[in-house]
C-alpha positions in Angstrom: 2.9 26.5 7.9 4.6 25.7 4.8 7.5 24.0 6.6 4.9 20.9 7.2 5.3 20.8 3.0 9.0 21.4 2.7 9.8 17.4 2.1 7.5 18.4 -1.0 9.5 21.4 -2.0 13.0 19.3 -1.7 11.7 15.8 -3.0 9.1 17.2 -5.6 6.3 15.0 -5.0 3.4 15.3 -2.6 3.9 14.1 1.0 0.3 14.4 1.7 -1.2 14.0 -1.3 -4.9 14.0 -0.3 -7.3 17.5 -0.4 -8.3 17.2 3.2 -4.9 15.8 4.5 -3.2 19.3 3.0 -6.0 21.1 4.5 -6.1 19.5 7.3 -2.0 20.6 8.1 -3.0 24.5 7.6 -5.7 24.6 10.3 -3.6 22.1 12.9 -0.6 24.5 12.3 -2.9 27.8 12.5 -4.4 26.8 16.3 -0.7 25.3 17.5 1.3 28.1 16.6 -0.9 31.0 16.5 1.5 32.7 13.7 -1.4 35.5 13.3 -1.8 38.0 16.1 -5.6 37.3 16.3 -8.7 34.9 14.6 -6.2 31.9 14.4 -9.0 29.7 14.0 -11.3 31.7 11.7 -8.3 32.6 9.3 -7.8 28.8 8.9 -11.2 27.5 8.5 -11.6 30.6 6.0 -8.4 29.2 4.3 -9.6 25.4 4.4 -12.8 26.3 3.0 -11.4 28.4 0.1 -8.7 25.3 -0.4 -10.7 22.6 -0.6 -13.7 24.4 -2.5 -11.4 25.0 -5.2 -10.3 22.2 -5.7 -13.8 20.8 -5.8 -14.0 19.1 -2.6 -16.2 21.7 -0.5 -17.2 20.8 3.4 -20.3 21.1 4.6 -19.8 20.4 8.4 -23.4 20.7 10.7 -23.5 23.6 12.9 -20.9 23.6 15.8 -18.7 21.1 14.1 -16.5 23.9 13.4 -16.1 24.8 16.7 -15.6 21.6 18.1 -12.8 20.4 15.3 -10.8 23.9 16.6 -11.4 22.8 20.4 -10.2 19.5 19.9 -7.4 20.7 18.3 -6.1 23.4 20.6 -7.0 20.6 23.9 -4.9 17.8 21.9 -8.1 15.8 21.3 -7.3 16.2 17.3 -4.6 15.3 16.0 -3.6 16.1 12.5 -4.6 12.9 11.0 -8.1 13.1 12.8 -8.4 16.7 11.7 -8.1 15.0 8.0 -10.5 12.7 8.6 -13.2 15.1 9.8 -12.6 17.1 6.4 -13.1 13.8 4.3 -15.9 13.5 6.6 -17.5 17.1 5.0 -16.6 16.7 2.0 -20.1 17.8 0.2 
């Protein structure tokens, strides 16, 4: 997942320089290339929560919002820039 950062790493400055945007690459990576052997999807929303509550952007989706995002995702509904928006959406 950090490759989706690395022009950051090389360039030193933020490619996606929003809170949900960088969120948003962690969960789209998580459910596409299932780098954990299981809970994909509930490692990543863990992560995005803990990400974007501190740094003082929390989500507050309504129930099954969650599981519709990751569904979308994983049937190419989402896309990563959709994914974002959603987050921006939540944002308490």
């Amino acid at each position: 997942m950090a490759e989706r950062h690395r022009y950051e790493r090389v360039a030193g400055e933020p490619y996606y320089e929003e809170i949900p945007a960088r969120a948003a690459t962690f969960l789209h990576t998580a459910l596409r290339l299932r780098p954990f052997t299981d809970y994909n999807a509930s490692i990543g929303i863990g992560c995005i929560r803990a990400y974007m509550e501190a740094c003082g952007t929390p989500v507050d989706p309504r129930p099954g919002d969650w599981a519709k995002l990751v569904s979308d995702i994983r049937s190419d509904e989402a896309d990563l820039n959709e994914t974002a928006r959603l987050l921006r959406d939540w944002a308490a």
